[in-house]
N, C-alpha and C positions, 0 to 999 in steps of 0.2 A: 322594225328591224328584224333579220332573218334569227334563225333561231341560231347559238351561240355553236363556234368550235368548239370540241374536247381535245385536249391537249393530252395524249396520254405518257407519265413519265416511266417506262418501263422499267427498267433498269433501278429506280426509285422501288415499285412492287416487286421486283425479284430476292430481290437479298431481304424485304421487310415479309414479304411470305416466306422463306424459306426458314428466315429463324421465329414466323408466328406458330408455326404448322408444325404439329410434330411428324419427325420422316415418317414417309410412308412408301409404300412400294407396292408394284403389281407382281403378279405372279412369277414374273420372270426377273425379277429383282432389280429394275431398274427402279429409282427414285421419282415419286411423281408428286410433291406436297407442294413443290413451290410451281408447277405448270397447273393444279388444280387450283390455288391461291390465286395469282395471277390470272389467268383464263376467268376466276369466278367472280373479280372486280372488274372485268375491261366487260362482263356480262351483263354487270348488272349496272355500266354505267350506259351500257345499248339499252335498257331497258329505263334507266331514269330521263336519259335524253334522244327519246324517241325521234327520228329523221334529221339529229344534227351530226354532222363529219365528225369522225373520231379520227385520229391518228395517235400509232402507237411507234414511240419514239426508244430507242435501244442506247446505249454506250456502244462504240464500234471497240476494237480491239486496239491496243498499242497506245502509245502516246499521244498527248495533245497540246496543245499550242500552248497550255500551262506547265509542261513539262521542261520546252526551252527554254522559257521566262525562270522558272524555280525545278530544279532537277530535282529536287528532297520533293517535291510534289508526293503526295500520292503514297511516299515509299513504304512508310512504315505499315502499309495495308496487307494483312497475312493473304496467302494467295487462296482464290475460289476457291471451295470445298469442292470434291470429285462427285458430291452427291450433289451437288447444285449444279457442275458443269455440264451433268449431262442432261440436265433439263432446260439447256436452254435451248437447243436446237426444237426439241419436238412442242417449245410455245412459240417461236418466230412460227412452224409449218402450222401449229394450228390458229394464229392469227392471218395469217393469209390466206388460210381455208377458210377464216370465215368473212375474207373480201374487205379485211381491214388493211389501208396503208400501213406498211411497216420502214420505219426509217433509219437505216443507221449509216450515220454521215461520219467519215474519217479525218482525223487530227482534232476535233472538237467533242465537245459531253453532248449527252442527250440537252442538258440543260442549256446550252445552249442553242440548240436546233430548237427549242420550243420556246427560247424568247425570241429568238428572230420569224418564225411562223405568227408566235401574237403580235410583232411589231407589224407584220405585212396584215395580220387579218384588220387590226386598229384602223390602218391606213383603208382598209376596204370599208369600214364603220361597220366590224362585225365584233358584237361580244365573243370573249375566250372564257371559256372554262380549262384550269391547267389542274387534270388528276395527280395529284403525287403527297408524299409524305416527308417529302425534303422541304427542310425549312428554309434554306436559302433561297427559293421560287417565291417566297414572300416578297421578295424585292420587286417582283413583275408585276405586284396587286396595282391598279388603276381603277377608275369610276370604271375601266370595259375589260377588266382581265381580275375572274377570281380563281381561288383554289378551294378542290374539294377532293377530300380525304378518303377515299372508299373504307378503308380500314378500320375509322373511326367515327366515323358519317357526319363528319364534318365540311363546314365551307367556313370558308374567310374572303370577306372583303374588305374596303379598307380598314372601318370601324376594326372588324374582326383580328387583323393583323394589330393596329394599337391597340386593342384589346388583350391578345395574346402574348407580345413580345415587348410591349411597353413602347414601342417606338414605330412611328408612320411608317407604310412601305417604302417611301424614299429613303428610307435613312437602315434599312434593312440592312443594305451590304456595309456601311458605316459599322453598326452594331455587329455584325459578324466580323468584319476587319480586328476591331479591337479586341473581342474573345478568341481569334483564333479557331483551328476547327485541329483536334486532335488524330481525328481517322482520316482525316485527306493532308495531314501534316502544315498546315496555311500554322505560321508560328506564333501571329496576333501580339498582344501584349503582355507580358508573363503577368500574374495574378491577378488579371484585370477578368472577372466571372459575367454572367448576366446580369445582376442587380447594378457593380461597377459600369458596364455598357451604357444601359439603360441611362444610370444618371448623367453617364457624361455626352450621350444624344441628346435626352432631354433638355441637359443644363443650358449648353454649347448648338448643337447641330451637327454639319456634318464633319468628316473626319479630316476636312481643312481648315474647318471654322473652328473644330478643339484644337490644333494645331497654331492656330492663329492667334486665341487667346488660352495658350498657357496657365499665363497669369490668371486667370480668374476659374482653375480647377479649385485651387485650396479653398474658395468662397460658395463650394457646392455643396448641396445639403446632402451628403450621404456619405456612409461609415465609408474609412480612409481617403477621402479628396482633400484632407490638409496635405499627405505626404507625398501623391500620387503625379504628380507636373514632372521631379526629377526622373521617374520611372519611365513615362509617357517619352519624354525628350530621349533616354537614352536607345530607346524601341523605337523609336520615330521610323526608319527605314524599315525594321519589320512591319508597323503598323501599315504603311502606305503599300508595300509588297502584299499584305494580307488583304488589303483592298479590291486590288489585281485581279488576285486571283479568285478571290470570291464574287466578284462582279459576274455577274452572266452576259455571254456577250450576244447582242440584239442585232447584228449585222453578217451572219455568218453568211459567206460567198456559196450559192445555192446552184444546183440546174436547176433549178422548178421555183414556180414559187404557189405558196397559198391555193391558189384559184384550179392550176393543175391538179392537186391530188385528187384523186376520186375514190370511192369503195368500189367494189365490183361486187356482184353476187355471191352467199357464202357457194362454198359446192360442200356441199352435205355428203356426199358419198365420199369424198376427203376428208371432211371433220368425224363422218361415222369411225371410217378407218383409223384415225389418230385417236378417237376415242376407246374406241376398243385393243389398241395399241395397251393405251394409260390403265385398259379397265373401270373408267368414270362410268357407273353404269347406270344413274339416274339421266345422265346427259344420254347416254345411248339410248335408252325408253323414249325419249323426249325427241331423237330424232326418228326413231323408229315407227313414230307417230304422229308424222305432222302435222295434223288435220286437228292435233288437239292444242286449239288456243286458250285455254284455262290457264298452262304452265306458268306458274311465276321463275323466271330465271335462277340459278340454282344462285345464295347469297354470297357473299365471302367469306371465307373460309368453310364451306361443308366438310365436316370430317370426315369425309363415309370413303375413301379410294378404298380398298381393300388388296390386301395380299393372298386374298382367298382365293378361291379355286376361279377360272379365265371361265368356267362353264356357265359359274352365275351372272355374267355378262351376256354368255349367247344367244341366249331364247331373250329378246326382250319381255319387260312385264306388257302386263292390262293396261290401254293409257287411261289414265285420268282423265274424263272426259271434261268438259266444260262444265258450269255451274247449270247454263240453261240446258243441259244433255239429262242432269240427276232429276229424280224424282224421290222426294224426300217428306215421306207425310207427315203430319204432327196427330196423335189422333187423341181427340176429346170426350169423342160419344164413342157410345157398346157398338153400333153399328159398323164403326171402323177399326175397332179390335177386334170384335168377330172375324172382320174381313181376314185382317191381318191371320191370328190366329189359324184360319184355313188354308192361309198360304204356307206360312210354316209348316205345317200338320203333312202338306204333301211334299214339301222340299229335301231335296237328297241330302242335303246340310245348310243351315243356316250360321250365318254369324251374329254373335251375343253380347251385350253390353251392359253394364250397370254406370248408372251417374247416381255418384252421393255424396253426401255434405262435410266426407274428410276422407286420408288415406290410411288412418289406422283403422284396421277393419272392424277393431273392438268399439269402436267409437263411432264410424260411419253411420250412416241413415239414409237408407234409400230416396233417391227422389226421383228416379226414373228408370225410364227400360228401353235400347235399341234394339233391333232387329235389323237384319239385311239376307237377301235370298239370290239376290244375280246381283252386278256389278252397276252401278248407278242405282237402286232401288232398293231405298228403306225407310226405317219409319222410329220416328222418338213415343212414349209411350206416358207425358211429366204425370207423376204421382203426388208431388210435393211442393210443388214451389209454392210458396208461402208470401211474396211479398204484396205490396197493397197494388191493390187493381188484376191479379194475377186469375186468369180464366178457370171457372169451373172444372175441375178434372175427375176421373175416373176414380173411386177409393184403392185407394192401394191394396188393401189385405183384398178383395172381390177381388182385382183382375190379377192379383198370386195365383188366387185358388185358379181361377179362369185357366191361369199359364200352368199349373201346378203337374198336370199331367205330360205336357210336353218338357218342363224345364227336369221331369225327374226322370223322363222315360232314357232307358239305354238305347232304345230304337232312333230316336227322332237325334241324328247328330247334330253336333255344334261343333263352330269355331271362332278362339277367344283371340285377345292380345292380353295375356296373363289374368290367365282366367284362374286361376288360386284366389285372386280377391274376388272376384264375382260371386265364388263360391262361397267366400266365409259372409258375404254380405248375403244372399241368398240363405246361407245357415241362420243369420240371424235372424230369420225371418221365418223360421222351420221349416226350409225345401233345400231339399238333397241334390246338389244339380247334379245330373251322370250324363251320359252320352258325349260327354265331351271327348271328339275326336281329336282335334288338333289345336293349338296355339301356335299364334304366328311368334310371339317372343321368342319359345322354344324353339320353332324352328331356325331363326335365322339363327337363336347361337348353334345350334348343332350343326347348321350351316357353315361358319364360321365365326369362331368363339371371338378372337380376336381384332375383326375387320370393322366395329363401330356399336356404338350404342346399340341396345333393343328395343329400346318404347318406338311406341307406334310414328310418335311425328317424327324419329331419325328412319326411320322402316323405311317410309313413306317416300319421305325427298332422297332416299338411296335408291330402292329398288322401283319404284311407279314414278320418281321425276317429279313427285306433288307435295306442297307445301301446304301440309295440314294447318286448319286454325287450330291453334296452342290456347291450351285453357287461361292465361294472360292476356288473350284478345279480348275473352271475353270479359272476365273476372277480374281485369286489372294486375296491379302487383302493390305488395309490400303488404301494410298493415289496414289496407283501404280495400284489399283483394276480395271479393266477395264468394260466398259459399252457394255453393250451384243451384241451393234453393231460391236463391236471393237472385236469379240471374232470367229475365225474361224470358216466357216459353219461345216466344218469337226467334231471341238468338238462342238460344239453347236448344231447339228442336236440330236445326242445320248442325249445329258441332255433334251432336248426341249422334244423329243419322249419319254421319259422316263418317264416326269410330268405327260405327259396322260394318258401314258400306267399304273404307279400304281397308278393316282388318281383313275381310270376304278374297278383296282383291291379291292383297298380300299372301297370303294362303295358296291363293290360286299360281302366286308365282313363286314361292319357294317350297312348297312342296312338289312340284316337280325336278325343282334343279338337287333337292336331297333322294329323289328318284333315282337319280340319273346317279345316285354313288349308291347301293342297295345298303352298305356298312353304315353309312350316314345313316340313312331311311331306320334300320333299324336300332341307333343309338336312341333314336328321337322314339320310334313308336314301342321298344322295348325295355326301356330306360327312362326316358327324363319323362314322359306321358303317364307312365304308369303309378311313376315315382310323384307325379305332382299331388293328388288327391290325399295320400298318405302324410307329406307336410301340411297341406291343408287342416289335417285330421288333428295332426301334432302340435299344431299351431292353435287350435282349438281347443284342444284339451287344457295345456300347459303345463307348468310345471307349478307345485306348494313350493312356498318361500317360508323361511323363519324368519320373519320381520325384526322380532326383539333381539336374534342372534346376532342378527345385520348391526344391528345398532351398539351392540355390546363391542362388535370388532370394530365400527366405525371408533367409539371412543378410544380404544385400546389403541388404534393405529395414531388418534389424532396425539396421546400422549407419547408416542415413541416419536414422529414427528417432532411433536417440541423438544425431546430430547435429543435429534439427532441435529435440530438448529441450534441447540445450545453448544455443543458440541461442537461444529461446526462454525461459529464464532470463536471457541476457545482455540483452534487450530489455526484460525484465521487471523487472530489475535486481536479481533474489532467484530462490532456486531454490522451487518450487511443483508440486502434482500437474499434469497436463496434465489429470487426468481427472476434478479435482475442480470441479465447476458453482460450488463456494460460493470456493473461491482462486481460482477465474479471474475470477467477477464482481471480486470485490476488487481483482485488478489493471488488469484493462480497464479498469471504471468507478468505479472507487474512486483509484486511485494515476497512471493514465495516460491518466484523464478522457475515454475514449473518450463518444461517445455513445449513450445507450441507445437502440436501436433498435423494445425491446421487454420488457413485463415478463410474468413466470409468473402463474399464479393468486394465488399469494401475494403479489403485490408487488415482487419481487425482479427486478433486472435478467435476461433472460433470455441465459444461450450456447450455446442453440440451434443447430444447425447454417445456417439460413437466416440466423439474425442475426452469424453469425460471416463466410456467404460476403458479406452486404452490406459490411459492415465492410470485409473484405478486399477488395471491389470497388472500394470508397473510395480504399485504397492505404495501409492501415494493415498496418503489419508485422507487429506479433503474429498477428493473426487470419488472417493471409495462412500462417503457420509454425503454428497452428495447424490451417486445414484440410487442411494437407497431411500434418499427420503423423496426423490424423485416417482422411481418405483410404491414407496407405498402412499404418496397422495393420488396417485392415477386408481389404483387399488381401490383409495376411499371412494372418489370423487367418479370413479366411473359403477362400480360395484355398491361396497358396501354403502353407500348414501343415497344411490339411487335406485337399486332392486327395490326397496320398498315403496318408493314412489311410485312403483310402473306395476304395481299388483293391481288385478282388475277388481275394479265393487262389487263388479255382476258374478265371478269366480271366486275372487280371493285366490287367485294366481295370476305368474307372470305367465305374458304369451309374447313370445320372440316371434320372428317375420323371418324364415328363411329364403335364399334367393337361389334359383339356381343357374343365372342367367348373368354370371357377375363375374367368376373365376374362371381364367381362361381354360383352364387344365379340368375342368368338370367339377372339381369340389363345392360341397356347396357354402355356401356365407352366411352368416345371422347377424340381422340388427335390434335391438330395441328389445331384451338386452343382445350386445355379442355372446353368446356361446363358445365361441373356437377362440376366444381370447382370452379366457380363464388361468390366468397363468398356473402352471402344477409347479414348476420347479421350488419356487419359493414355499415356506411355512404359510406364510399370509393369503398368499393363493391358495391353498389347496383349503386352507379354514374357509372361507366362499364355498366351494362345494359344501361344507358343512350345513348351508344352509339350505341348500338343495333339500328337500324332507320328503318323504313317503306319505300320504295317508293313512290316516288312524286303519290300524286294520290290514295295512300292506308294507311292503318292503318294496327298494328300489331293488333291481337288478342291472349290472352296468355289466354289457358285452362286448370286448375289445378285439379287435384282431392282433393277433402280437407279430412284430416287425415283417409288417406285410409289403412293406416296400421291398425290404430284401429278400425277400420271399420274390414278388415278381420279378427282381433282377435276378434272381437263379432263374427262372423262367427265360424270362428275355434272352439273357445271354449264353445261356445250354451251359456254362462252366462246373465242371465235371463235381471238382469237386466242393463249390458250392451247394448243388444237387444232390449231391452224399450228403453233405453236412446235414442239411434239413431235411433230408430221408428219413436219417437215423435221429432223428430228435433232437440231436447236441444243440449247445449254447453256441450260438454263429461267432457270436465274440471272441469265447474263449478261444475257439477254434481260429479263426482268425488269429489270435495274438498267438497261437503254437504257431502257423504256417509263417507269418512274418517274424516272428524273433524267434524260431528253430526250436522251441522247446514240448518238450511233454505238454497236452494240456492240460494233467493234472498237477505239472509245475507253472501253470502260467500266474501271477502277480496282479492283484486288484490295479495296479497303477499299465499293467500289459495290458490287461485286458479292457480298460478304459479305455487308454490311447486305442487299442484295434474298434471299440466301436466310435472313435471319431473318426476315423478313417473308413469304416466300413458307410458310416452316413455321410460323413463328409464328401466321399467320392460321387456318390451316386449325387448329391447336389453342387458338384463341381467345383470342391473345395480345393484351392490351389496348396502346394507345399508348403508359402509361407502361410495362408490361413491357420494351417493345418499346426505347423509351430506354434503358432499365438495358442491355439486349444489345449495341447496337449502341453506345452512349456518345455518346448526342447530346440535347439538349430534348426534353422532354414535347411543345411543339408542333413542333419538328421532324419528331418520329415520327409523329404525327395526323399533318400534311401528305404523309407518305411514304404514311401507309395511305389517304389520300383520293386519292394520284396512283395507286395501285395501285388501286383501285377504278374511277378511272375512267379507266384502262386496260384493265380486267378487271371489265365491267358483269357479265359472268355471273357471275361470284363470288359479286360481293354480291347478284344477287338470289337463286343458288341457297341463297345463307344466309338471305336472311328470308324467302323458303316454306320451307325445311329450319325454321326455328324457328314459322312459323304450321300448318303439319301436324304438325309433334310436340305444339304446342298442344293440336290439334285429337284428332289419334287417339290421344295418348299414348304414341307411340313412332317412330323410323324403322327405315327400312331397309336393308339392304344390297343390292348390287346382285342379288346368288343368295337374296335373302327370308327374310334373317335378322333378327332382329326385337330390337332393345333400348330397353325399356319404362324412361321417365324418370318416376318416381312424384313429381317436384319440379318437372315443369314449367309448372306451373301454381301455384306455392307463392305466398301472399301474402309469404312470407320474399324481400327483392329477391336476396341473394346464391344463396340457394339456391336460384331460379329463374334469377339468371346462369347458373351451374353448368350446370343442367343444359340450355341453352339452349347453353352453348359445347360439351356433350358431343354433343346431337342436330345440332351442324355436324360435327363430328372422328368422332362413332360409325359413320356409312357407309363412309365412307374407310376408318380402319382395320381396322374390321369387313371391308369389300370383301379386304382386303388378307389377313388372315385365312383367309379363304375362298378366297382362289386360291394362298396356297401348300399349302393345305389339297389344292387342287385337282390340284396341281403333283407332291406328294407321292404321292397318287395316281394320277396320269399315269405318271410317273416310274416308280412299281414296276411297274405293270404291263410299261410297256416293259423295263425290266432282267429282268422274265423273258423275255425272247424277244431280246432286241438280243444277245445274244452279249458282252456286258463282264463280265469278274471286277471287279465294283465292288459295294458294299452303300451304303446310307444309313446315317449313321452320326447325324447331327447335325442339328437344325431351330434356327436362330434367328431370332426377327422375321422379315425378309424374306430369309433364308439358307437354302441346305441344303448339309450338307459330304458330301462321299463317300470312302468309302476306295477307290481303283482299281490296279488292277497298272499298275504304272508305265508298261511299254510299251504300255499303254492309255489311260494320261490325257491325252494332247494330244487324239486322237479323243475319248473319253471327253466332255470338259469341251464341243467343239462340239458335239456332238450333245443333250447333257445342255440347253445352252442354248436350242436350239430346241425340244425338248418342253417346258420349261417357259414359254415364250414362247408355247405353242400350250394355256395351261392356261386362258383367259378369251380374250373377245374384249369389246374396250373400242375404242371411235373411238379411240382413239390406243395406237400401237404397247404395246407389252410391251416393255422389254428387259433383258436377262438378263446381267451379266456373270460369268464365270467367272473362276478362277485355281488355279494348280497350284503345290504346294509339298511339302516332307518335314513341313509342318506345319501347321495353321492359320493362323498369321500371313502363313507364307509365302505360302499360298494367300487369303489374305483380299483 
């Protein structure tokens, strides 16, 4: 038998990608999530069904023969999104580019164009495969017609269908008749669900033969078939109407049939075009380079479209060559490290790798070392594999020393994919790695922060077209996963060789495309490169923890806890979980009539955290005693319980993991513990830093910048008298609260001067009027009139916000003050909220981006100086706008002045920097 049709249900993948994908858009802000969706299953079903026919079947426009039959057809369906309409044109052009039949027949559904194709291929004795994710195609399943799912990587045959639906594929349209279908309006039987269907196919048959014996529903085994006969009887016309219309009809009047359609040739110079249209720019490397048949098809759903810059589309990369192109050696004897070795020794830059047996770096253990020098050629180095039968290897500590000259020299360059862990795994091993020139991680975000992942296997199938083997190929998954020592040199040489060889590649293609912006170029080699070594340092060092303090607060919070659930029953007026969503609705909105603020998907009143602090902002008591006991079991259960857990043996400190490859806007992130999530506001927060401690012998020092955001917005937007204001010293607030409510500012009111700085921050993070009421607790039009007396007080504001919102229009991104660049792929969206959005982020993304980048800058000021100034002090700690030091105590008073003036001296902005310091035996102290 020839090899089977593919039946493709387009129109089935359009609307199922568009809401799986989140929107995305190219640089020119058209929508491209559900043509990359689509296009990457109709790919990867040419590549599972190698030289079988595909055709791809569309919905035409307008009504269909089910619409004269039942006019309510259909209706209630909300019309096409504007961001899906207009991707459907450029997937019909690029499915014809690629010489696929494309079908869309008028007055009838795709679904039915595709049962009448498999009726005619049947009659030819050719198997169908029908692609789609409509359950109703289940009715076509036969010993010669299956379905498969690209989406879900599924197939159904008969089995598969009574497996899934409970009922044969003949009796499919039966079983839909009776449920009805809510989004195509077909109006079935009223409370007749799936489990109800099922039984009464099962019991009976089909929807003639339940019809025929009535009488014998009440004798069927399943919950309501005693009552269900008069219900059935009075729906009888809707039930056979719902037949109708869900039947797919297998006869549709054709020009053509079956045997006619043909593919034609794709033309690649047309698909290039449409590609670089969309910016799909692993597809564009891929045809850019034909010659390379290694490529695996990109899969479904690739996230990677980007709304970055059209430039890193134009050069395509390096192709990924074939498997038989690489040369990838494993080496076991000194002969072939030497070799190695000398190759390195003379290369203008190498790429660098570590494999080891975890990802926390305090814990890891070497087991191996890559190398790579030109693109296809490189080499695994295993030091450790450990399992039984595993080959003689080289001792590890011998070929350090061997590597020790080259891995510390500043001369001999490298290039990592987040080479901070390389480095601390290397530390643990006592070699200092330096010469590290570039990082592909850090490039692509400097590249574009926002446009998709950084690890290497999303790099890879975005910019080079190649789907890296994932350490789950080889190591498995779950709790059977095996540790890289455990994992044969045989596979493990090829993965190990492989990291190097397309970090190498990688490198080779986004550092030129951050060339080609010199501001880029230098965020990356002036900023995050310089800055990465220094975390590394930080992360090393750590920070002392007071273990017994932790524990003293953990119990102290767990008894306020019981008292605020005791409490919280007595208001309640019954005892209840606190942590159950379904007894707390019941009592707020059920018993104590609060008002709903908000409901779930289902319907259900929602208790949310945002709908509880409203609630409580109201002055309602429960929800007031719930967000607090909310707040401090996260307190326990993420701090004080577990800081002591995560103190290292080998230190006796914690060592947090900062990221700087995560936040779109430059700041940086900490896990394992969070750092930046330290809450201050609260009492119980700010006790946590208490446990922050200095070393016997030293004092912390904690260096803040003060309201450095509005500081860069006097910058930014030249307002005059902003610029004054922070010339001359004054409190911005106070001043603010004179300029808006008219008064002296040395008559201004703790309760003015509040409201002005929720307003002065509020704005810059795009706080609307009525936000702005809820904070300050005044009318909706009282707060407009505060934000129009501040405006026109502060005309550069508003107009540095709407050019800040007409050039992110325009180029699709802004900037930071040092030419950092975060690309808003929404700001042009026909969607109003989601062009809000991102219309309040391209006002706040400069600012705090700027702000980003100069403690960025500060950090590196700062080290440099502490090698040469003469202080026993280390960096211990970055937050937001903070940096903590550990100092020998008869050094921190000096220490903390001097500290304040380099970092004062880390940007120059029209208006001052300024820096406070504070000295303590502890974080708090020092905050």
């Amino acid at each position: 038998m020839s090899r089977p049709v593919v039946l493709v249900d387009g129109s089935s993948y359009l609307f199922r990608a568009f809401h799986a994908i989140p929107l995305l858009t190219n640089s020119k802000g058209l929508h491209t999530n559900a043509v990359k969706g689509v296009i990457s299953m109709i790919r990867k079903l040419q590549k599972d069904f190698t030289d079988s026919q595909l055709v791809v079947v569309f919905d035409a426009k307008g009504k269909t023969f089910r619409n004269d039959i039942y006019p309510e057809y259909k209706a209630h369906r909300p019309p096409m999104p504007d961001e899906l309409r207009e991707q459907i044109e450029p997937i019909h052009d690029i499915i014809r580019a690629m010489g696929l039949p494309l079908l869309i027949i008028d007055g009838v559904e795709a679904d039915d164009v595709i049962g009448t194709l498999a009726n005619q291929a049947i009659q030819h004795n050719q198997e169908v495969v029908i692609s789609t994710g409509d359950k109703d195609m289940a009715q076509l399943v036969n010993s010669h017609v299956s379905l498969i799912n690209t989406m879900t990587d599924t197939r159904l045959d008969e089995a598969g269908v009574q497996e899934k639906f409970g009922v044969p594929p003949q009796h499919i349209v039966d079983y839909l008749a009776l449920m009805g279908d809510k989004v195509d309006n077909i109006p079935g039987v009223p409370k007749v669900g799936e489990k109800t269907a099922v039984g009464l196919v099962a019991g009976l048959g089909s929807l003639e033969d339940i019809y025929a014996n009535l009488d014998k529903v009440a004798t069927l085994d399943f919950r309501g078939a005693k009552t269900l006969a008069p219900r059935l009887e009075e729906h009888k016309d809707d039930a056979f109407l719902s037949k109708t219309l869900a039947t797919i009809k297998c006869d549709v009047t054709l020009d053509f049939s079956l045997p006619d359609i043909k593919s034609s040739a794709a033309d690649n110079d047309q698909l290039l075009a449409l590609f670089q249209a969309m910016e799909f720019k692993a597809w564009i490397a891929e045809l850019s380079n034909p010659t390379d048949s290694s490529k695996d098809s990109a899969p479904a759903f690739e996230l990677t479209a980007s709304a970055g810059p059209a430039s890193a589309a134009a050069k395509p990369a390096p192709a990924a060559p074939a498997v038989s192109d690489v040369q990838y050696d494993i080496i076991l004897e000194q002969a072939g490290l030497e070799r190695w070795i000398s190759v390195l020794k003379k290369a203008e830059l190498f790429a660098f790798d570590t494999e080891t047996t975890a990802l926390n770096y305090k814990e890891a253990l070497l087991v191996g070392l890559s190398f790579a020098v030109e693109p296809g050629k490189a080499a695994y180095v295993p030091l450790a594999h450990d399992y039984d039968g595993a080959p003689a290897q080289l001792n590890r500590e011998a070929v350090l020393e061997q590597l020790r000259p080259l891995l510390e020299s500043e001369q001999h360059k490298k290039v990592g994919q987040h080479m901070k862990y390389d480095m601390h795994i290397l530390a643990n091993h006592g070699i200092a790695l330096r010469g590290v020139q570039f990082d592909t991680m850090l490039e692509s975000y400097v590249l574009d922060s926002v446009a998709s992942r950084h690890d290497m296997d999303s790099l890879a199938l975005k910019y080079l077209g190649h789907k890296t083997t994932s350490f789950e190929d080889i190591a498995g998954k779950g709790a059977k996963q095996l540790t890289f020592n455990k994992i044969t040199v045989e596979v493990a040489g090829p993965y190990a060789a492989e990291d190097a060889d397309i970090t190498l590649r990688l490198h080779q293609h986004l550092w030129p495309q951050l060339q080609q912006t010199p501001e880029l170029a230098g965020v990356f080699t002036e900023i995050e490169m310089p800055v990465m070594p220094i975390l590394c340092a930080m992360e090393e060092q750590g920070a002392l923890i007071d273990a017994d303090l932790l524990h003293e607060q953990s119990q102290q919070i767990e008894q306020r806890l019981q008292q605020l659930e005791q409490e919280a029953h007595n208001v309640a007026g019954q005892v209840f979980n606190l942590g159950s969503p379904k007894q707390l609705g019941e009592i707020l909105f059920e018993k104590l009539q609060l008002p709903v603020r908000k409901k779930t998907p289902k319907g259900v009143p929602s208790t949310a955290e945002e709908v509880l602090q409203e609630l409580a902002d109201e002055g309602h008591e429960l929800p007031s005693l719930l967000m607090e006991h909310r707040g401090l079991a996260k307190l326990k259960n993420t701090y004080t319980d577990k800081l002591p857990t995560m103190i290292a043996a080998s230190t006796g400190r914690v060592h947090t993991s900062y990221h700087q490859a995560v936040a779109a806007t430059g700041r940086l992130s900490s896990t394992d513990p969070n750092l930046q999530n330290i809450p201050i506001r609260s009492e119980e927060g700010r006790k946590i830093r208490q446990a922050f401690i200095a070393a016997p012998g030293c004092k912390l020092v904690a260096a803040d910048y003060s309201q450095i955001e509005l500081r860069i917005m006097a910058h930014l937007s030249g307002d005059q008298s902003l610029l004054t204001a922070f010339a001359e010293g004054r409190d911005i607030h106070r001043h603010t609260a004179a300029e808006v409510f008219g008064v002296p500012e040395q008559d201004v009111t703790d309760n003015q001067r509040r409201a002005a700085k929720a307003i002065n921050f509020g704005l810059i993070y795009g706080m609307s009027a009525f936000g702005l009421a809820k904070q300050i607790g005044c009318s909706r039009s009282e707060a407009q009139e505060y934000v129009n007396l501040y405006f026109q007080r502060y005309p550069g504001v508003r107009d540095y916000m709407d050019n800040t919102r007409e050039q992110a229009k325009d180029k699709g991104y802004v900037e930071t003050i040092f030419g950092r660049r975060l690309y808003l792929p929404e700001i042009r969206s026909s969607n109003a909220p989601r062009r809000q959005h991102a219309e309040r982020t391209a006002i706040n993304a400069p600012m705090q981006g700027t702000a980003a980048d100069i403690i960025k800058r500060a950090m590196i000021r700062v080290q440099g100086w502490l090698q040469t100034a003469g202080y026993d002090a280390r960096m211990l700690m970055q937050v937001h706008d903070e940096l903590v030091f550990e100092v020998a105590a008869a050094q921190a008073e000096d220490f903390a002045t001097a500290v304040r003036t380099e970092m004062e001296q880390a940007a120059t902005l029209n208006v001052p920097l300024v820096v406070e310091a504070g000295i303590g035996d502890n974080w708090e102290q020092a905050h």
